[in-house]
N, C-alpha and C positions, 0 to 999 in steps of 0.2 A: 283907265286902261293900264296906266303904270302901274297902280297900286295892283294891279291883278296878275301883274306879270311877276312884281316885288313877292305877292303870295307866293305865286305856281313855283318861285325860285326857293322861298322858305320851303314849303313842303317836301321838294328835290331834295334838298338839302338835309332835313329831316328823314326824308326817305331814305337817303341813304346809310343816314348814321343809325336809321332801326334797323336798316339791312346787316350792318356791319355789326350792330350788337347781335342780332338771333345767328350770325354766322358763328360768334363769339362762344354765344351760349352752348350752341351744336358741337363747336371744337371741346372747348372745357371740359362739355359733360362725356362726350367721345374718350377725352383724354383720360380724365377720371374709370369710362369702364373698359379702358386698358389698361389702368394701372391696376386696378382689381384684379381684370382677368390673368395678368400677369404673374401677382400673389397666390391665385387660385391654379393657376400652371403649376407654380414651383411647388407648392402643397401637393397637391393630385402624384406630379412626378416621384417627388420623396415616397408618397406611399407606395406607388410603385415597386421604387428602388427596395424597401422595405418587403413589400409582399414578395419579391422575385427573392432577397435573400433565404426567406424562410421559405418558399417552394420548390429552391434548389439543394435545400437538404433534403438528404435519403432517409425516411423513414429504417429505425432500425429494423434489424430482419427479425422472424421468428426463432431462430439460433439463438441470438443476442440475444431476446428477451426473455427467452428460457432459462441461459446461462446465467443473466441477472437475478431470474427467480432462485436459479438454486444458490446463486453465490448468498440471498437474503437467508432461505428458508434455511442454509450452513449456520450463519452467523444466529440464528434464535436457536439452535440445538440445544436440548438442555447444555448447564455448565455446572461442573460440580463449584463449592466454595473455595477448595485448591489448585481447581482447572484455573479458576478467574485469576486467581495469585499469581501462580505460576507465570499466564500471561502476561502478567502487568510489570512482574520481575525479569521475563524476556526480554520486553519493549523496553526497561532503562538498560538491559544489559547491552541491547541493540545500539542506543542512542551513546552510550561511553557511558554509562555511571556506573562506580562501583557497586556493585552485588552482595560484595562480601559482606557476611552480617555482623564481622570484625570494624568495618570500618565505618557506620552508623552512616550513611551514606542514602542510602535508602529504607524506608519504612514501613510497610503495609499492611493496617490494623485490621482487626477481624470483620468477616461479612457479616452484613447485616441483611435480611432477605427481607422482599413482604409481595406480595400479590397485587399486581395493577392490573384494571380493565382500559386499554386503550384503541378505539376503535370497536369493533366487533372481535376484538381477539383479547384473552387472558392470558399476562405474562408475570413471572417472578424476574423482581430485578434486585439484581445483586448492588447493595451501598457500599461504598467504600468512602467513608470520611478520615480527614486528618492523615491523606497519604502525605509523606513527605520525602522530599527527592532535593538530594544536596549536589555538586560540583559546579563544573564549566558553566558559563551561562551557555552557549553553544549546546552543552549536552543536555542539560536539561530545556532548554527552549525546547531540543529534538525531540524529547521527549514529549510534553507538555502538546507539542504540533503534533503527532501521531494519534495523543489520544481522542484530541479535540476534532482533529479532520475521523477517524475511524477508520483510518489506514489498514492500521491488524485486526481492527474489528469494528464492523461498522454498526453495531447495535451498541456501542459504548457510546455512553452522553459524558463531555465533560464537565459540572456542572458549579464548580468553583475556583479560582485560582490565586493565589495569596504569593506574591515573589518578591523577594528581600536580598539584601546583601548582605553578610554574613563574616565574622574574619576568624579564621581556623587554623591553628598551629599545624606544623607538619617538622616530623626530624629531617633533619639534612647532617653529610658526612660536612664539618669546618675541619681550620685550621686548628682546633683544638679538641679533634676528635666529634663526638656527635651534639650537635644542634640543634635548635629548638628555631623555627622562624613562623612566620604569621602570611598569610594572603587571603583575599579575597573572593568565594564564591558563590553562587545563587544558592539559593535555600525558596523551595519552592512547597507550597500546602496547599492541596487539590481534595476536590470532591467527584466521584466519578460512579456514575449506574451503568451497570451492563445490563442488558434487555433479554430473557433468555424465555424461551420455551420450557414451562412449570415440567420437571420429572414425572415420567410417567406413574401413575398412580397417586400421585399427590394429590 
């Protein structure tokens, strides 16, 4: 009778500590798909936060996107080979570089044309190699940033840029009448295509 009693206590005994593991198990694995579900919150939310930024921008209007169109269909108008020049002597004159073609300052060698298919549309693009643009680094960066962004013309690609330092005499009034001295400025050599709608009848 003892020995039956000694079992029914082991079993108790056992009994409980299987209770106290499946309770174990139940927490752990509870615990586990809340940490998940947790992870799977903050994901879900960020997309959220994400979709609500882009559906609280306003579609541009029909205005806008017209005004874009012609600001594009401006920039492909034909250009003659002196128009292109012309521009490209604007934008250093804009940016502080000398013009003068006394002061070797600026360069701009002859166009070179040829006919590209890009997309469903045929354009003539104007080359321009071995531009060269000297002063300020300040000026000429300005310069070099105008082309590349297409500020004054957004169908220009800038498509090389070569920048050096350079040391160039300049007179000065001295102490002994005029002067000869030396400093340093950017010395810059670009390659640049404008994108242009072919002349009519070409």
């Amino acid at each position: 009778m003892e020995t039956i009693q000694n079992l029914i206590a082991r079993f108790r005994s056992l009994g409980v500590l299987i209770i106290i593991g499946f309770i174990l198990i139940i927490y752990v694995a509870l615990g586990f798909l809340y940490v998940q579900q947790g992870t799977k919150q903050t994901d879900l939310d960020e997309k959220i936060a994400s979709l609500t930024l882009v559906l609280s921008k306003q579609l541009p209007s029909a205005e806008k996107l017209r005004a874009d169109y012609d600001v594009v269909n401006s920039a492909l108008a034909p250009m003659t080979d002196s128009a292109a020049i012309a521009m490209l002597v604007g934008i250093a004159e804009e940016s502080g570089i000398d013009v003068d073609p006394d002061s070797g300052k600026l360069h701009v060698p002859a166009v070179a044309g040829r006919d590209e298919k890009v997309g469903g549309g045929n354009y003539l693009v104007l080359s321009f190699r071995n531009i060269s643009v000297q002063g300020d680094y300040v000026d000429v960066m300005a310069f070099i940033s105008d082309l590349d962004s297409g500020t004054t013309l957004e169908t220009m690609v800038l498509k090389n840029v070569d920048i050096r330092q350079v040391e160039t005499q300049y007179e000065y009034e001295g102490e002994e009448g005029i002067e000869i001295g030396t400093r340093s400025e950017t010395l810059a050599t670009l390659e640049v295509d404008i994108y242009t709608k072919p002349q009519e009848g070409d």
